[in-house]
DOPATI-698388 format. One record per residue: x negated, y negated, z negated of N, C-alpha, C in turn. Coordinates in steps of 0.2 Angstrom, whole numbers, plus 5000, padded with zeros to 4 digits. Atoms other than C-alpha are relative to their C-alpha. Last residue first. Example, Ala and Ser with C-alpha at 12.3 -4.5 7.8 and 13.67 -1.06 7.14 Angstrom:
% residues 2
500450065001493250054964500449954997499650065000493850224961499649945000
//
This chain:
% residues 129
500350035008492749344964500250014995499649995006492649464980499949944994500650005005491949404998500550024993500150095004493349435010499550034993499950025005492849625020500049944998500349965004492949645040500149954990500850014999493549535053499650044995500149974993495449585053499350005002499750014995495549555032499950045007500350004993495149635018500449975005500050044994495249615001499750015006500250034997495249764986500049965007499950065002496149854975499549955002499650054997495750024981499949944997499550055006494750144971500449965001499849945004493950264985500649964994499549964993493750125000500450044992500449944999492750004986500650055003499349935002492849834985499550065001499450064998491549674992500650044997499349944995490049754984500649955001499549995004488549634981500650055002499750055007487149564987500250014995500149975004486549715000500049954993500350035004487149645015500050034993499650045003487249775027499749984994500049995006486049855041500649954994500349935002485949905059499850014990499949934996486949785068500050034997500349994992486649635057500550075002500450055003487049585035499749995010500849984995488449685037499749945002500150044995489649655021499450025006500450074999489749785009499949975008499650054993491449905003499249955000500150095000490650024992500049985003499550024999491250234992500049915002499749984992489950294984500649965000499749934998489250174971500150035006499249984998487950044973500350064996499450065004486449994964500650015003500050055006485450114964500249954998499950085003486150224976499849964996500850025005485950414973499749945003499950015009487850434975499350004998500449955003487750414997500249994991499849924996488850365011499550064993500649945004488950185004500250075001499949975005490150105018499650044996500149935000489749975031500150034991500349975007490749845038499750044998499250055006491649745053499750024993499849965005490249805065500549954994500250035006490549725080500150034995500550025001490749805097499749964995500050054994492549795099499249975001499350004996492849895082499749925005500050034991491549965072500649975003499450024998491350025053499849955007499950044997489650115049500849995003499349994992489650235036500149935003499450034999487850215026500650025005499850055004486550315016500849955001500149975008486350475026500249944998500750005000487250395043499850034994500349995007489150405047499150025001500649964997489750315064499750014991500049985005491750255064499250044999500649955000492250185079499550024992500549995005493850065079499750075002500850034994494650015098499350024991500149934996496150095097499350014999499949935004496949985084499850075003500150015008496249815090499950064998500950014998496549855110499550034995500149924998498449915104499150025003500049955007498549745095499650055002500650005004497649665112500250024995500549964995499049755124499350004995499949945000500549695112499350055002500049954993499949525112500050084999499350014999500749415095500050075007499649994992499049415089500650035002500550054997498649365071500150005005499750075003499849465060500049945004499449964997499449625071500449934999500450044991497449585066500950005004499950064999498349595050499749985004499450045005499149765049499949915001499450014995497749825059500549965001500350054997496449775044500650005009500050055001497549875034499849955002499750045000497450005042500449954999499650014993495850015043500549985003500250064999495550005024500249975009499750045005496850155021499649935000499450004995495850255036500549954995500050034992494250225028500849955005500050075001494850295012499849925005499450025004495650425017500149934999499650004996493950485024500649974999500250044997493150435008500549985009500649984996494050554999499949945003500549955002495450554987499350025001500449934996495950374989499850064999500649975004496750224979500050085006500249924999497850104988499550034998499849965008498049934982499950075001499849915001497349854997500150024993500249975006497649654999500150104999499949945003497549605016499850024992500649975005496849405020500650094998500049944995497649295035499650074993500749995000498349185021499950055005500349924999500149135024499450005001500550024996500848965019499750075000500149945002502348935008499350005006499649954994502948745008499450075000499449985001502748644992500250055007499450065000501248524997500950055003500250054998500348714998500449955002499950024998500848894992499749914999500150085004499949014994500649975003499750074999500449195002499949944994499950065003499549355003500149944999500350074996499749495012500249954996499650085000500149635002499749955006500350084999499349805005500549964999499650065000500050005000499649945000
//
């Protein structure tokens, strides 16, 4: 389950482009497919064109490595996934920003696929606060 989230501003409601996941996962797998989701959900919010929703939701590629699960769509990585438990600063499952093509930012975790309650939009994860 996501929310989309609404502010409101000089009294009139105003839609954030932002997915809230609340869905909790048993597996990684799962948990992919529950962040992806939701990123279709609001790329769907964003474009009105039938042809480019169906582009958006066709178009994810999913490439697992020892350490990380790269997330892909339209040639841009939107995210990568800690793929591993011997981490030292992450857990499995950890939503992080990509830092480039072939690595992500390693600052901070943005969520986590397995435990839900975390932000994301059509572009890949909002920073957490």
């Amino acid at each position: 389950m996501w929310y989309i989230l609404i502010i409101i501003k000089n009294n009139e409601r105003e839609k954030i482009m932002t997915v809230q996941i609340t869905k909790t996962a048993k597996n990684i797998g799962d948990g992919i497919n529950n962040m992806t989701d939701a990123m279709i959900e609001d790329y769907n919010d964003f474009i009105s064109t039938e042809r480019m929703q169906d582009k958006f939701a066709n178009g994810f590629e999913i490439r697992k490595g020892k350490k990380y699960i790269k997330v892909i769509n339209d040639n841009a990585v939107k995210c990568f996934i800690v793929n591993t438990t011997e981490d030292k600063v992450f857990e499995y499952g950890d939503i992080l920003k990509p830092a480039g093509w072939n690595a992500p930012a390693r600052n901070y975790k943005r969520g986590n696929v397995l435990e839900g309650n975390y932000l994301m939009n059509w572009t890949g994860p909002v920073y957490m606060s």
